[in-house]
C-alpha positions in Angstrom: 188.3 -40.8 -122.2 187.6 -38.1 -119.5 185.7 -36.3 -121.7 183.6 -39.6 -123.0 182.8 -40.3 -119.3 181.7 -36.6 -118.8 179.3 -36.5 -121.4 177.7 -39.4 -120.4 176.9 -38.2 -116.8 175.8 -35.3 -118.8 173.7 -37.1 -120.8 172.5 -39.5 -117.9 171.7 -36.7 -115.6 169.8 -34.8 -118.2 167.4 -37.8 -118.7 167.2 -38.5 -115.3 165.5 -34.7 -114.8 163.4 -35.5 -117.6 161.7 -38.5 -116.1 161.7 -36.9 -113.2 159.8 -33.8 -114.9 157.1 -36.5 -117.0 156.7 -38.0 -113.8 155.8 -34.6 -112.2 154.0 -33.2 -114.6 151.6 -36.6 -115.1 150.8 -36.5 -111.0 149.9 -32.7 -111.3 147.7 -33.6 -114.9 146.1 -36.3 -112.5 145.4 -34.3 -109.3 144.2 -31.0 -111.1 141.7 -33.2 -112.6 140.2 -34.2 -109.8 140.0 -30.6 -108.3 137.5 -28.3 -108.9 138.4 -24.6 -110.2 137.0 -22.5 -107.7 136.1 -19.5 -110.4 134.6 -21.7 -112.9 133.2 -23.7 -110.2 132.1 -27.0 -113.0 135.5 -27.0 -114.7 138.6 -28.5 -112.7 141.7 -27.2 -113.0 143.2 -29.0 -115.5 140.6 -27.5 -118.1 140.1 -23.9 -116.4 142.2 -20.9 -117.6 141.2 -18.5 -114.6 144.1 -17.1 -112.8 143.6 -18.9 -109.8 143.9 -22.2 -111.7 146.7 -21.2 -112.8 148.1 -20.2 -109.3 146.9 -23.2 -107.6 148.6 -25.3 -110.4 152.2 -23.7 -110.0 151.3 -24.7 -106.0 150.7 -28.3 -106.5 153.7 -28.5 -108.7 156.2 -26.6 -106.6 154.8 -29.4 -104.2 154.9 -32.0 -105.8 158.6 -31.0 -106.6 159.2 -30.5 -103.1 158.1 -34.4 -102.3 154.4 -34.1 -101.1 151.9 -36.8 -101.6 149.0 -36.2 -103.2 147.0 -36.7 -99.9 149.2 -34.2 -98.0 148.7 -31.6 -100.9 144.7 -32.6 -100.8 144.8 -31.4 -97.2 146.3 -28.5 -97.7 143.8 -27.2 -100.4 141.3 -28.7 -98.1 142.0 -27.0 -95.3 142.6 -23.6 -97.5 139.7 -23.6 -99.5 137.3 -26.0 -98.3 135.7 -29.6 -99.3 134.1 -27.6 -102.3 137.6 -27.8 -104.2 137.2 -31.5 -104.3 135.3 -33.1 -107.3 134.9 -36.4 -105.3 133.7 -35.2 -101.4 135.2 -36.8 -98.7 133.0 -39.7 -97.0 132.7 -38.6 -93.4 129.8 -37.2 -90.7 129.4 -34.0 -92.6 128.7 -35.7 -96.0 126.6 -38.9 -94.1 123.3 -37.3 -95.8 125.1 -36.4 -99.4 126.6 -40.0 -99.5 123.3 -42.0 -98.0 120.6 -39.6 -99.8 120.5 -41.7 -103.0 120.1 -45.1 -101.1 117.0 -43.3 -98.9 115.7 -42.2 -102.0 115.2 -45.3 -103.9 114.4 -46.8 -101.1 111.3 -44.3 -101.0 110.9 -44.7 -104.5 110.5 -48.6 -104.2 108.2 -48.3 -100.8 105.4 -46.2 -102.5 105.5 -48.5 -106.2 105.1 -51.2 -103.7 102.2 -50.0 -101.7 101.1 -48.3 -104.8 101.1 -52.0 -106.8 99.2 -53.3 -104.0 96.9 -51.1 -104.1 96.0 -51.9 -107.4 95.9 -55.5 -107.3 93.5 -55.6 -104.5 90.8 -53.9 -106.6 
């Protein structure tokens, strides 16, 4: 009976670690998407095979293992390699003219068809 009851928490324990690991492992597939390799510079990390991917991948696993968020480990690559790692910038002062360019452009766009419509239909 002993023996029964010991290799079931064997056997629990060992599946337990395997969720654990899928779990892991789909939360560093999903944040090394959305980073950008900083030797390949158009490929994010999931796809690159530089070195430094490779580094920066056994970093966000060791912390996600460790418990971090995916902000807090955002942050940290932030803060140790810049915005440029980030696929997605951030939305803040810095980026105001990255995120509003595209609005003032079509806007632009849309003024000078306008006046150049008018224009035309006065002749």
């Amino acid at each position: 009976m002993k023996l029964l009851l010991f290799t079931l928490i064997i056997f629990i324990n060992f599946f337990s670690f395997a969720n654990k690991s899928e779990k892991i492992d789909s939360q560093l597939r999903e944040l090394a998407g959305e980073l950008r390799c900083m030797v390949c510079q158009n490929q994010s990390l999931l796809d690159s095979d530089s070195e430094l991917a490779k580094d920066l991948k056994k970093i966000i696993y060791k912390k996600l293992q460790e418990g971090e968020s995916k902000k807090e480990i955002k942050d940290f690559l932030v803060k140790r390699y810049g915005e440029f790692i980030l696929f997605r910038p951030l939305l803040n002062y810095a980026n105001l003219m990255l995120w509003s360019a595209p609005i003032i452009f079509l806007l632009f766009i849309g003024l000078a068809a306008f006046r150049k419509i008018k224009i035309i239909t006065k002749k």
